[in-house]
VOMI-494442 format. One line per 3 residues: number of its first residue (from 1); their letters; for each residue z, y, x of N, C-alpha, C, O. Coordinates in nm, 4 decimals, m for minus. Atoms other than C-alpha are relative to their C-alpha. Layout:
# residues N
NUM	a	Z:Y:X:Z:Y:X:Z:Y:X:Z:Y:X; ... .
END
This chain:
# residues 182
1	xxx	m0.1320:0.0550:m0.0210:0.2513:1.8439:m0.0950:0.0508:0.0312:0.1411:0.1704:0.0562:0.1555; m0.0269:m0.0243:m0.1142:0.2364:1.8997:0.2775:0.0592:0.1379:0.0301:0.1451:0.1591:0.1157; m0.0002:m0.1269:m0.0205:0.2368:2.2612:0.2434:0.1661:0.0394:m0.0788:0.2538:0.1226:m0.0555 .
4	xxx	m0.1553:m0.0335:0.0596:0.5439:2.2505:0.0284:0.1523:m0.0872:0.0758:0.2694:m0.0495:0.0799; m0.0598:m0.0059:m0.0839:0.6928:2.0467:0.2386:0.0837:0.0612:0.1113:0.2004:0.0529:0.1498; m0.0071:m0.0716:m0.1682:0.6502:2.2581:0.5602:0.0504:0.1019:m0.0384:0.1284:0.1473:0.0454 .
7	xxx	m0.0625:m0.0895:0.0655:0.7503:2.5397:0.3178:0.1915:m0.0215:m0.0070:0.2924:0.0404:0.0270; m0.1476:0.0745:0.0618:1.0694:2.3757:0.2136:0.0705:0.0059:0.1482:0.1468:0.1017:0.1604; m0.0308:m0.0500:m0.1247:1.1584:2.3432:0.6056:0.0182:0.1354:0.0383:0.1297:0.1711:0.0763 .
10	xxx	0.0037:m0.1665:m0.0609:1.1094:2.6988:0.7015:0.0391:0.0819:m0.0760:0.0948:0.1774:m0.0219; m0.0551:m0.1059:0.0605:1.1944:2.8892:0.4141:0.0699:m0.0312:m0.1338:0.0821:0.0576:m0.2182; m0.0318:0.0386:0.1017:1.3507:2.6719:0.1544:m0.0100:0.0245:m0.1038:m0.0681:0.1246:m0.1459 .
13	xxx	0.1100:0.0604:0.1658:1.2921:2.5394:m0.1916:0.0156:0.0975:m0.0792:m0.0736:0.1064:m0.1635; 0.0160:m0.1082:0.0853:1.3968:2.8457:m0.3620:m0.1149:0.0962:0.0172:m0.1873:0.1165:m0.0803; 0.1289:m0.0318:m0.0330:1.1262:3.0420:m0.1846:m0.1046:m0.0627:m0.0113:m0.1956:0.0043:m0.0601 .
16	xxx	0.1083:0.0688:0.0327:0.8788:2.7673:m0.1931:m0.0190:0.0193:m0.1409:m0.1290:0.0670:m0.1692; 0.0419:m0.0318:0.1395:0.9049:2.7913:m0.5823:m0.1318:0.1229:m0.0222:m0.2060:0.1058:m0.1189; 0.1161:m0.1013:m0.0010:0.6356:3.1215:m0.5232:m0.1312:m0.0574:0.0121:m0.2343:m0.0221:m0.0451 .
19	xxx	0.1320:m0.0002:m0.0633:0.3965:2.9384:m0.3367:m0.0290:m0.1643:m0.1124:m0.1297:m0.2329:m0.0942; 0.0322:0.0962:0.0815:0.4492:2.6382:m0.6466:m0.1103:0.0402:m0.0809:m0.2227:m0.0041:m0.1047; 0.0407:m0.0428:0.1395:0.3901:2.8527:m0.9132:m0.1781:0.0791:0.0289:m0.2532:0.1043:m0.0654 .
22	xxx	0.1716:m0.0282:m0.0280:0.0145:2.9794:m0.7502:m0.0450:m0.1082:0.0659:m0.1444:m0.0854:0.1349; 0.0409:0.1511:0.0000:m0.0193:2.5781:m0.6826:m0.0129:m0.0230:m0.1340:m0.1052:m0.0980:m0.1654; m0.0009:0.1020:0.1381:0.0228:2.4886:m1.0239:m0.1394:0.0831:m0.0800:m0.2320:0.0384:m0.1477 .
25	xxx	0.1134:m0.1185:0.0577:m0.1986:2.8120:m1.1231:m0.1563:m0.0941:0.0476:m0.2425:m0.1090:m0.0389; 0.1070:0.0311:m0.0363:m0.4767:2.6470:m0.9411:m0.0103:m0.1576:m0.0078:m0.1238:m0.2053:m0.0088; 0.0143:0.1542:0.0528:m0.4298:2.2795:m1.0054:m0.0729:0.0063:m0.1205:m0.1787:m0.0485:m0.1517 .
28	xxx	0.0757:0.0429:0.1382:m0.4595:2.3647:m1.3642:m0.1334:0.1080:m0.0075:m0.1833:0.1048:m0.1200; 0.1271:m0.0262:0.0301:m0.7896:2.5941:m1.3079:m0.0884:m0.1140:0.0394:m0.1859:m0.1348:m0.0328; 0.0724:0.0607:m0.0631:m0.9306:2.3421:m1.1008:m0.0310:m0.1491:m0.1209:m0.1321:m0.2177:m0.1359 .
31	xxx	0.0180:0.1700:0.1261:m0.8580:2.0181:m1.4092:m0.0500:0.1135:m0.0970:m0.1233:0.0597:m0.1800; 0.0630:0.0134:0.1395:m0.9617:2.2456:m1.6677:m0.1585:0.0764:0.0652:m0.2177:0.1114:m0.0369; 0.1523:0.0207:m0.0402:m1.3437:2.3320:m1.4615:0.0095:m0.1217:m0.0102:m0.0984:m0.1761:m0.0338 .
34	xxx	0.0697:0.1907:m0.0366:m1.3540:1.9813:m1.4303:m0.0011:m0.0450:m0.1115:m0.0905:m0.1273:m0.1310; 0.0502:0.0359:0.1409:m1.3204:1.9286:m1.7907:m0.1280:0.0738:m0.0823:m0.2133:0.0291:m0.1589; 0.1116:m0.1171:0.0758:m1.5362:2.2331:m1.9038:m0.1465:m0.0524:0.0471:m0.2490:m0.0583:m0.0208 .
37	xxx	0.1487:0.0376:m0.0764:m1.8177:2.1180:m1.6866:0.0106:0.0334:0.1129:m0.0863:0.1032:0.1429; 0.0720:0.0201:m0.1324:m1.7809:2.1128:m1.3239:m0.0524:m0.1342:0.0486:m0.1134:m0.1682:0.1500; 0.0561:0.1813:m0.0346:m1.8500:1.7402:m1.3355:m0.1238:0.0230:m0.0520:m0.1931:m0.0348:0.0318 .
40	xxx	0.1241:0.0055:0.0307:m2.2012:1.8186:m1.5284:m0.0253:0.0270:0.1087:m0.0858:m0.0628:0.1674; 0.0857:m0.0631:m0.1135:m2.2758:2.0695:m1.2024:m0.0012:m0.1237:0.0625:m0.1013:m0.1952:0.0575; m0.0326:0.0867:m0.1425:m2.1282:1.8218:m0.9303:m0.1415:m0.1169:m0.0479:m0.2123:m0.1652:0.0405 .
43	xxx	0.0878:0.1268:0.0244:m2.3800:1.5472:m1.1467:m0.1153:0.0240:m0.0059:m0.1964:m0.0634:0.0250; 0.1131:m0.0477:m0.0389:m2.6497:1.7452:m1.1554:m0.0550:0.0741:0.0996:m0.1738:0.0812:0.1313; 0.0335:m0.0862:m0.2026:m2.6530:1.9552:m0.8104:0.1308:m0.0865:0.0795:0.2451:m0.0467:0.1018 .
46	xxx	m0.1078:0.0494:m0.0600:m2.4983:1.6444:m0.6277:0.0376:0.0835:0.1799:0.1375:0.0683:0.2502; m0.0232:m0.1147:m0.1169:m2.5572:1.9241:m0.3061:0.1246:0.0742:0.0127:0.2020:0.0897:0.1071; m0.1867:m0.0643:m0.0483:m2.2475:2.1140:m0.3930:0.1104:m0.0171:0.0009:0.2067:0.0572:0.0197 .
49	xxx	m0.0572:0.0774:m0.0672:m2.0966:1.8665:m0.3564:0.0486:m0.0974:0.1191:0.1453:m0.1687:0.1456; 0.0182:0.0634:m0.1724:m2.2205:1.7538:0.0053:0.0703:0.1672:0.0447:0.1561:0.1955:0.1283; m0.0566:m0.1195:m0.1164:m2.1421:2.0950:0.1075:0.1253:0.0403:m0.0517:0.1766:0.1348:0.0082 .
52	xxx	m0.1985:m0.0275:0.0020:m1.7521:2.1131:m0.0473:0.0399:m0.0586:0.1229:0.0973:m0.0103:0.2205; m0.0213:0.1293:m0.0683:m1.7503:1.7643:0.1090:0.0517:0.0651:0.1719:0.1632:0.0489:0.2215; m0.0122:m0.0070:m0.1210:m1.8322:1.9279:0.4811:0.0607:0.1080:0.0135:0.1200:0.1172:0.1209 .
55	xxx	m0.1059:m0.0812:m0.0467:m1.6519:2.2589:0.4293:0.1480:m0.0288:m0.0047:0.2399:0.0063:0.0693; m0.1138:0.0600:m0.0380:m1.3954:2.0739:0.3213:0.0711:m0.0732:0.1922:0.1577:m0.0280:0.2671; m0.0033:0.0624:m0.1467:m1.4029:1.8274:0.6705:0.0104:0.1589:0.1089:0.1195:0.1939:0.1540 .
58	xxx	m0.0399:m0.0721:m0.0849:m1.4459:2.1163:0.8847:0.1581:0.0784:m0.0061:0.2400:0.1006:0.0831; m0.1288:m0.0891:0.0318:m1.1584:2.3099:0.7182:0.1591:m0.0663:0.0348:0.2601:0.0028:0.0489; m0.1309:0.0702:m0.0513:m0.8757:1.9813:0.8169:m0.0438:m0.0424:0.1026:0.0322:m0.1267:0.1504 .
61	xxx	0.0107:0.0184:m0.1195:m1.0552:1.9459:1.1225:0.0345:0.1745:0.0986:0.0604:0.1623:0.2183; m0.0518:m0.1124:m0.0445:m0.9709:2.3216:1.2288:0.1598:m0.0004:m0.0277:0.2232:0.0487:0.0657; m0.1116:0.0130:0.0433:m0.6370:2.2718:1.0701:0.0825:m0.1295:0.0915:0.1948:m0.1255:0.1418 .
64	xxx	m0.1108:0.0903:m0.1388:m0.5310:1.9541:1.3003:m0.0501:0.0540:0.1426:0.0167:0.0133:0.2376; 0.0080:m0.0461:m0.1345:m0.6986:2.1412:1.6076:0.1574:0.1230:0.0212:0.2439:0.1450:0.1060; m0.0988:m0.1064:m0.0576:m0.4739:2.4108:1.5779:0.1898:m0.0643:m0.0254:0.2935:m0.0111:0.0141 .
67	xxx	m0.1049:0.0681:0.0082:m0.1945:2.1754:1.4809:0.0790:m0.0686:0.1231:0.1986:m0.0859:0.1467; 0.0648:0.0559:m0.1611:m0.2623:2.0295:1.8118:0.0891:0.0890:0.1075:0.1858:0.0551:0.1757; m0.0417:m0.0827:m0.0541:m0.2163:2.3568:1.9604:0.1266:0.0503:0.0080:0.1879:0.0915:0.1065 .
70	xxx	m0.1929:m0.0526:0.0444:0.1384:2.4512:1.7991:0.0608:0.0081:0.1297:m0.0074:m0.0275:0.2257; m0.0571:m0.0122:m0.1128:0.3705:2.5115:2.0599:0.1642:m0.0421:m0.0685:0.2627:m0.0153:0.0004; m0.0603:m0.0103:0.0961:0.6089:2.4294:1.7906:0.0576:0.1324:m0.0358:0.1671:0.1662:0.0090 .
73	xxx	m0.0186:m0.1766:0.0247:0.6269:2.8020:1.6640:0.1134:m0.0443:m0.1510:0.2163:0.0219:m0.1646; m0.0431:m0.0036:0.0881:0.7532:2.6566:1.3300:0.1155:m0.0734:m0.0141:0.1415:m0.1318:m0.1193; m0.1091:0.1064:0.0217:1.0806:2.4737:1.4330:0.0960:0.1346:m0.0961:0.0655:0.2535:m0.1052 .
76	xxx	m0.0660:m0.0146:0.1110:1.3413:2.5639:1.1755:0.1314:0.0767:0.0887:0.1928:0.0216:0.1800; m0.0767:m0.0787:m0.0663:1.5747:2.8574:1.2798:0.0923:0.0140:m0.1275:0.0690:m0.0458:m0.2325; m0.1065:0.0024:0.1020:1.8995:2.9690:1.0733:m0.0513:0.1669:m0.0518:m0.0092:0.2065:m0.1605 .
79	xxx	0.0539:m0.1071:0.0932:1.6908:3.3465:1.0229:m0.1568:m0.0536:m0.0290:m0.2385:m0.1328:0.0180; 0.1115:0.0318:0.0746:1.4380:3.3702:0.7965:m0.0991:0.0759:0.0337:m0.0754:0.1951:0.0530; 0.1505:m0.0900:m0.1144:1.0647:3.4897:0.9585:m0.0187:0.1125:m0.1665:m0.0422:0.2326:m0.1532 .
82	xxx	0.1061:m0.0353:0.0966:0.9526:3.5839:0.5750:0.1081:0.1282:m0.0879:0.2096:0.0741:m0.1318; m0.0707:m0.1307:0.0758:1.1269:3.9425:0.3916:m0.0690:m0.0533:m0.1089:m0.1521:m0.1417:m0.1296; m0.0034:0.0473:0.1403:1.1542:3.9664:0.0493:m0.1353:0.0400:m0.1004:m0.1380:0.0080:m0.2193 .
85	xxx	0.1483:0.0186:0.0222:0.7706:4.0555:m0.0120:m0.0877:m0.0607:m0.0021:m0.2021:m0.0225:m0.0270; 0.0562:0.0826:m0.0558:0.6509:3.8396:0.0593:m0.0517:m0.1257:m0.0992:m0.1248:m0.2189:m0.0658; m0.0154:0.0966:0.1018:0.6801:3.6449:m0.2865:m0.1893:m0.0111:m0.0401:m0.2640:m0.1075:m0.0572 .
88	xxx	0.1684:0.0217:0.0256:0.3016:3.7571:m0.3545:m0.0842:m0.0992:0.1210:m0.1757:m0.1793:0.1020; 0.1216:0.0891:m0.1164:0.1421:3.5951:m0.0296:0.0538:m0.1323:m0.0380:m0.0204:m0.2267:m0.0651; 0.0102:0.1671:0.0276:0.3196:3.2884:m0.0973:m0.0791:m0.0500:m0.1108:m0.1509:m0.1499:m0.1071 .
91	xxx	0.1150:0.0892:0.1147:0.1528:3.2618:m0.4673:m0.1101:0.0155:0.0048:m0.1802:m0.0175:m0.0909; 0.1599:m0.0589:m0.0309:m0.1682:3.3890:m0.3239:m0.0480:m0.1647:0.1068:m0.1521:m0.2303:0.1099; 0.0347:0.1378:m0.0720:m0.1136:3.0708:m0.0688:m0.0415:m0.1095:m0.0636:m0.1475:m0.1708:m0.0510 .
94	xxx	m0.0330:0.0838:0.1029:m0.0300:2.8574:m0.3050:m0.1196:m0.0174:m0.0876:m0.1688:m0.1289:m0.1051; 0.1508:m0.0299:0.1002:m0.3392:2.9580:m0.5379:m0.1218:m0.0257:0.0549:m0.2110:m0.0781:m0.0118; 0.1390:0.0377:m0.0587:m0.6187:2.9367:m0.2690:0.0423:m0.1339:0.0489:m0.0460:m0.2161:0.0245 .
97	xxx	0.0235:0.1578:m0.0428:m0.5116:2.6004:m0.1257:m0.0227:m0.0926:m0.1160:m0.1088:m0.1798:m0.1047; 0.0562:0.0738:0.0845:m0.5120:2.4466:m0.4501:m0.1556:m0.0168:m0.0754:m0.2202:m0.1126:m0.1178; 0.1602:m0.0418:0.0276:m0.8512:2.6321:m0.5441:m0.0974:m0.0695:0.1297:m0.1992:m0.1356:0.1093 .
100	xxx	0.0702:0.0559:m0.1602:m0.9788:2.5290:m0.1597:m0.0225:m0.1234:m0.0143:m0.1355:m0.1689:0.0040; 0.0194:0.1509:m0.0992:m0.8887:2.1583:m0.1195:m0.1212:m0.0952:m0.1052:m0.1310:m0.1228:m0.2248; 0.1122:0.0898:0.0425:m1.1783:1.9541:m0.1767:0.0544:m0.1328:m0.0959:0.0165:m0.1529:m0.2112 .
103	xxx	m0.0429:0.1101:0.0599:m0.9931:1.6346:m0.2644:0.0566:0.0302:m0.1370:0.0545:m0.0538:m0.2270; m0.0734:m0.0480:0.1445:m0.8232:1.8086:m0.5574:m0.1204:m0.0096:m0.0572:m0.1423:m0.1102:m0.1248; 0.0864:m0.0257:0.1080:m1.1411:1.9333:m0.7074:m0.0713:m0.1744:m0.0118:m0.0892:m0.1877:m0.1329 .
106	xxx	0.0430:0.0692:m0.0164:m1.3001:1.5609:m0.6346:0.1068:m0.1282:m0.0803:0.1089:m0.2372:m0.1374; m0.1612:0.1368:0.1108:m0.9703:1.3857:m0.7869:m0.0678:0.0760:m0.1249:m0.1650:0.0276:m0.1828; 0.0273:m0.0635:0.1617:m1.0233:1.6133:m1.1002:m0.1558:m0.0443:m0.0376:m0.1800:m0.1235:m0.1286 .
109	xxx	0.1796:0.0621:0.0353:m1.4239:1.5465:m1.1204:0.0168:m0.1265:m0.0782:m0.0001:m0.1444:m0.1988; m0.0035:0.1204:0.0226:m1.3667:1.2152:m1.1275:0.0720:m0.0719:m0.0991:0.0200:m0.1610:m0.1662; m0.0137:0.0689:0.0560:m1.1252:1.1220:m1.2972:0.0651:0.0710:m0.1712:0.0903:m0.0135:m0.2571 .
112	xxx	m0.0052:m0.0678:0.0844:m1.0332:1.4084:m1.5878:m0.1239:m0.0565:m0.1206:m0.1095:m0.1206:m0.2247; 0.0984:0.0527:0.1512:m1.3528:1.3433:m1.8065:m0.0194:m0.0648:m0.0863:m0.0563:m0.0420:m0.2015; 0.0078:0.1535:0.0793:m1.3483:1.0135:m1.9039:0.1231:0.0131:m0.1010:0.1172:m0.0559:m0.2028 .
115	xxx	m0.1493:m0.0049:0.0784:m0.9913:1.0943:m2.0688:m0.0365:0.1245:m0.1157:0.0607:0.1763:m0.1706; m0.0427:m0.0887:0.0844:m1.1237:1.3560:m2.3067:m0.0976:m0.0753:m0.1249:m0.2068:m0.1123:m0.0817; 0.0711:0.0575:0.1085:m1.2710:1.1988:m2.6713:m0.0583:0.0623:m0.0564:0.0193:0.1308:m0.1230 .
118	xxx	0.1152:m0.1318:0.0020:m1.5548:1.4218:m2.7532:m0.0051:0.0340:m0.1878:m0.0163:0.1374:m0.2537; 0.0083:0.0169:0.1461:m1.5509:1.2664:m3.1286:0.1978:0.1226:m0.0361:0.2250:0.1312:m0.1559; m0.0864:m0.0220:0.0101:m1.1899:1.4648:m3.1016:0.0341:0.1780:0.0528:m0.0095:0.2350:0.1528 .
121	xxx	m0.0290:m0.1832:m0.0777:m1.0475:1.8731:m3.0645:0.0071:m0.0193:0.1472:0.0310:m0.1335:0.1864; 0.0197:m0.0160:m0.1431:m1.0745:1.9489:m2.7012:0.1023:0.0642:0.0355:0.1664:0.0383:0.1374; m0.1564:m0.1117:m0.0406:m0.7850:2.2313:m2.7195:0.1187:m0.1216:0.0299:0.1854:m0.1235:0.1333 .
124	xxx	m0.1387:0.0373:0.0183:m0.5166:1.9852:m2.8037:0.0160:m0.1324:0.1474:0.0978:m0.1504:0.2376; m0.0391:0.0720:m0.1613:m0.6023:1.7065:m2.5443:m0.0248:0.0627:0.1394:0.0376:0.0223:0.2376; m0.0497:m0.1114:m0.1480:m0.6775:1.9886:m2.2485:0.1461:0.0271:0.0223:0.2163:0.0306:0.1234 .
127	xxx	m0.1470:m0.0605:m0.0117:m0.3622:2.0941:m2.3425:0.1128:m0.0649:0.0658:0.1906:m0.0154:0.1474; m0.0725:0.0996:m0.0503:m0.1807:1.7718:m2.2900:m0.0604:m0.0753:0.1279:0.0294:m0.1509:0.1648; 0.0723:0.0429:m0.0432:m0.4007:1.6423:m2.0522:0.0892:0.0686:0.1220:0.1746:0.0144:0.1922 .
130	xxx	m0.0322:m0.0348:m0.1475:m0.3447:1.9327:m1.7798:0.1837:0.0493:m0.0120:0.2451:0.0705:0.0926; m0.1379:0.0109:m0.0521:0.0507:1.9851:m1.8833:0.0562:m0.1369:0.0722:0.1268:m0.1279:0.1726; m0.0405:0.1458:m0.0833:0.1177:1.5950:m1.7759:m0.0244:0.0655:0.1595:0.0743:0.0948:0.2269 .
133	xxx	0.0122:0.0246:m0.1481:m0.0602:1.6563:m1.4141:0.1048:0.1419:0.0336:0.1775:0.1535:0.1322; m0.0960:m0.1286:m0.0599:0.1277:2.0042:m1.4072:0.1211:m0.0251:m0.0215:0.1884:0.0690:0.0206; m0.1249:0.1006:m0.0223:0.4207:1.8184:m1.4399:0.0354:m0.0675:0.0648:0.1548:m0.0589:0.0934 .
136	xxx	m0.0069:0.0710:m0.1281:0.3956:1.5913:m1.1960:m0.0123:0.0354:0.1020:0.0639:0.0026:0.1929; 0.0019:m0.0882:m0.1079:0.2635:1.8062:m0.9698:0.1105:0.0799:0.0778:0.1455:0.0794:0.1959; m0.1439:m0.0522:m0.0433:0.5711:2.0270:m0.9916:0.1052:m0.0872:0.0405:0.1726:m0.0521:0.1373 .
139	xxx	m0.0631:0.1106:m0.0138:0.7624:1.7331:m0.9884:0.0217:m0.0548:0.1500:0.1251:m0.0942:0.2041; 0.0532:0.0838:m0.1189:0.6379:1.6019:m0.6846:m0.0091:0.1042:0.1368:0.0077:0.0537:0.2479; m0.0115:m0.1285:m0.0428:0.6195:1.9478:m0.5146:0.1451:0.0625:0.0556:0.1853:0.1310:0.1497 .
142	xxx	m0.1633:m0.0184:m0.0562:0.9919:1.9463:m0.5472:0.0463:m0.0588:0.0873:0.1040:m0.0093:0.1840; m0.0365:0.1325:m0.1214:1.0515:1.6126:m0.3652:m0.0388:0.0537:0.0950:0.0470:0.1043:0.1674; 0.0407:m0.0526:m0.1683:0.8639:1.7275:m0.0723:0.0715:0.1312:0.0342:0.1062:0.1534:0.1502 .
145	xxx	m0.0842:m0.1085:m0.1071:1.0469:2.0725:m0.0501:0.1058:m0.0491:0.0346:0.1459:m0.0362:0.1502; m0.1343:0.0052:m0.0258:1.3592:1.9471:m0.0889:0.0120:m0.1538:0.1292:0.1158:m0.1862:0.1870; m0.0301:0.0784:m0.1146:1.2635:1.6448:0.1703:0.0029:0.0757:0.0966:0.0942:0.0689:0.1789 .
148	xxx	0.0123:m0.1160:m0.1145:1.1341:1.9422:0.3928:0.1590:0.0610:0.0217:0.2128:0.0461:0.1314; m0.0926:m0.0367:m0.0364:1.4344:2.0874:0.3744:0.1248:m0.0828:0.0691:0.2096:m0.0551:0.1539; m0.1616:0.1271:m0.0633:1.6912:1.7708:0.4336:m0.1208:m0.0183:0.1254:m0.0574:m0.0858:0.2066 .
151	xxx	0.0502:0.0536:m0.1178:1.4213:1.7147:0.7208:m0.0074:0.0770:0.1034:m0.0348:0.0382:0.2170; 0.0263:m0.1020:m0.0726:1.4182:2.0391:0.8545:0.1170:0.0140:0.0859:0.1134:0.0764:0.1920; m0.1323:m0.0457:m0.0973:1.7810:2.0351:0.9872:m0.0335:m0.1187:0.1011:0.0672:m0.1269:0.1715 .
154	xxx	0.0069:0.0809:m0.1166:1.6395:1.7299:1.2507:m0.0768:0.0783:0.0777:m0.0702:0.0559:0.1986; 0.0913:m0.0565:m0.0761:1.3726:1.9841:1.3530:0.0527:0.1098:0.0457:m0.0126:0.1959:m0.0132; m0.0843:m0.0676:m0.0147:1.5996:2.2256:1.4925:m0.0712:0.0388:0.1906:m0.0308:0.1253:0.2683 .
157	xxx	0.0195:m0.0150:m0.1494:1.4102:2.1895:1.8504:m0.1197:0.0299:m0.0508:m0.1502:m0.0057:m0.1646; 0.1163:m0.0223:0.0263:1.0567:2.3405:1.8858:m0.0684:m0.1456:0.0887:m0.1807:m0.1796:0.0514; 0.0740:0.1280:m0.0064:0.9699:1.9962:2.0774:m0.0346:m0.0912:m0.0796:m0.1367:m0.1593:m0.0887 .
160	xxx	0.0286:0.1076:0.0976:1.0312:1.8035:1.8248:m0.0886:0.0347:m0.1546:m0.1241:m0.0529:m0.2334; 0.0652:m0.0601:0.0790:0.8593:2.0140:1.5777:m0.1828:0.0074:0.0717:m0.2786:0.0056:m0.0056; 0.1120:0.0194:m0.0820:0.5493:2.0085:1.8569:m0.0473:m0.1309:m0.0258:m0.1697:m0.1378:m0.0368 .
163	xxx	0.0357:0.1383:m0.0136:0.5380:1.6190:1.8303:m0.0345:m0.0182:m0.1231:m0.1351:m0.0891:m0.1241; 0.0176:0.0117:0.1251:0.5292:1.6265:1.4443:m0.1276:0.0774:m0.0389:m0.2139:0.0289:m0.1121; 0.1376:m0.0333:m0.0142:0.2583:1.8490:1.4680:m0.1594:m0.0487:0.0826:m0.2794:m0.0235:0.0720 .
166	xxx	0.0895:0.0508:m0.1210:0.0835:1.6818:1.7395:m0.0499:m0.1748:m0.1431:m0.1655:m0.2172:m0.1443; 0.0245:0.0737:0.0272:0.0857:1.3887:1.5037:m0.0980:m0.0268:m0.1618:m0.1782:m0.1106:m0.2030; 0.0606:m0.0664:0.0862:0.0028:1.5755:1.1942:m0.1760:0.0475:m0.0088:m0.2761:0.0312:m0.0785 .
169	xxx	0.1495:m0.0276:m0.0512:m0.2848:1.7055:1.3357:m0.1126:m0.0533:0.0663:m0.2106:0.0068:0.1104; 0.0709:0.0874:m0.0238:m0.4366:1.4198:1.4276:0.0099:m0.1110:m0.1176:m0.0427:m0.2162:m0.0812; 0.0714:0.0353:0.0939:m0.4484:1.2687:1.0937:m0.0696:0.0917:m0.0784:m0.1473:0.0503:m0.1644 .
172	xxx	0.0520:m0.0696:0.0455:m0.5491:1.5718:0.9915:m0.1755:m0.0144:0.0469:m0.2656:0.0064:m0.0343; 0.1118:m0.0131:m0.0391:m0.8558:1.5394:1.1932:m0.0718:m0.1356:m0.0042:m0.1942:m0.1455:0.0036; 0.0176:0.0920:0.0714:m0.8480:1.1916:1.1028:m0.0444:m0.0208:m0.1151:m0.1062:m0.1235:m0.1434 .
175	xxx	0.0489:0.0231:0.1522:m0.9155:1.2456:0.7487:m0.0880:0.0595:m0.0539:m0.1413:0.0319:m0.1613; 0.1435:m0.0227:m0.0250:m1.1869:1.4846:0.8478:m0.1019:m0.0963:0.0394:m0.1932:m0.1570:m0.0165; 0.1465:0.1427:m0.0096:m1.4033:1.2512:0.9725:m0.0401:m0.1372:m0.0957:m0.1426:m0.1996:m0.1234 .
178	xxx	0.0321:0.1346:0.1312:m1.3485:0.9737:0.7171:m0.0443:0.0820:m0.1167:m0.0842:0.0112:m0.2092; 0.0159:m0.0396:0.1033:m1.4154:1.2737:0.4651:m0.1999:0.0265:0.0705:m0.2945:0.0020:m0.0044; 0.1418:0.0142:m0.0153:m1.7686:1.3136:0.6309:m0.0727:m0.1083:0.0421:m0.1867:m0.0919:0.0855 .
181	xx	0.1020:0.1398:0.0206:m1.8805:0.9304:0.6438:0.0543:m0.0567:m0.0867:0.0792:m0.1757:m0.0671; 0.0325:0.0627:0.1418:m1.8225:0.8676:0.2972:m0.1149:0.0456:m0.0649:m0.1453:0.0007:m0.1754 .
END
């Protein structure tokens, strides 16, 4: 959501739509491993799951250091940094952060399985199962660009885009550390 956000700011929601559509791509690989059986692995090698856990943590603790760092590079200008090629890197973005973030795959583990009735076809409730969250997802994906964007015309200064990062990046590194003492 953040990312579509910060998207939505800088290169608005029509462009963000690229970096949705290789979000949604990877939401729904990530719920349907978690139905197929990545919850057997995670329950039986609870290890690769300590080590998502800490690449995860390191990965939003590098992410609010350098957030930290910003100089605000990303305040919101009236040209656009990104040419019209650019449509692949966004769904390539879009695709590994959803494949990447730990909490996704750890939301899906958890709570996908229990919702599928074994005595019952598997096609038809996968089916419905991961269009609902890919629905919402998009859904929800929109709100944040299009807040990014109504928010982006206050960020018009790279200070104030520095402070939002400065603050960003310290829950970011905040939610590293609470993700490695659970």
């Amino acid at each position: 959501m953040t990312l579509a956000m910060t998207l939505g700011m800088s290169i608005g929601v029509r462009r963000t739509i690229y970096m949705m559509v290789g979000e949604l791509l990877g939401v729904g690989i990530v719920a349907l491993s978690a139905v197929l059986g990545a919850s057997t692995v995670m329950l039986n090698y609870p290890m690769v799951f300590d080590v998502l856990k800490w690449l995860g943590a390191a990965y939003l603790f590098w992410v609010g250091i350098n957030m930290w760092q910003s100089k605000g590079k990303l305040a919101v200008s009236t040209e656009s940094t990104l040419d019209s090629n650019d449509a692949n890197t966004l769904f390539s973005y879009g695709l590994v952060t959803a494949l990447a973030n730990p909490k996704g795959w750890a939301f899906m583990l958890s709570l996908l399985p229990p919702f599928i009735n074994t005595e019952k076809s598997l096609a038809p409730q996968l089916a419905v199962l991961i269009a609902i969250i890919l629905c919402s997802e998009f859904i929800c994906m929109m709100l944040y660009a299009t807040g990014g964007k109504t928010i982006g015309k206050l960020l018009t200064t790279s200070e104030n885009v520095k402070r939002l990062n400065q603050v960003s990046g310290s829950l970011m590194i905040l939610i590293a550390v609470w993700l490695l003492t659970v």
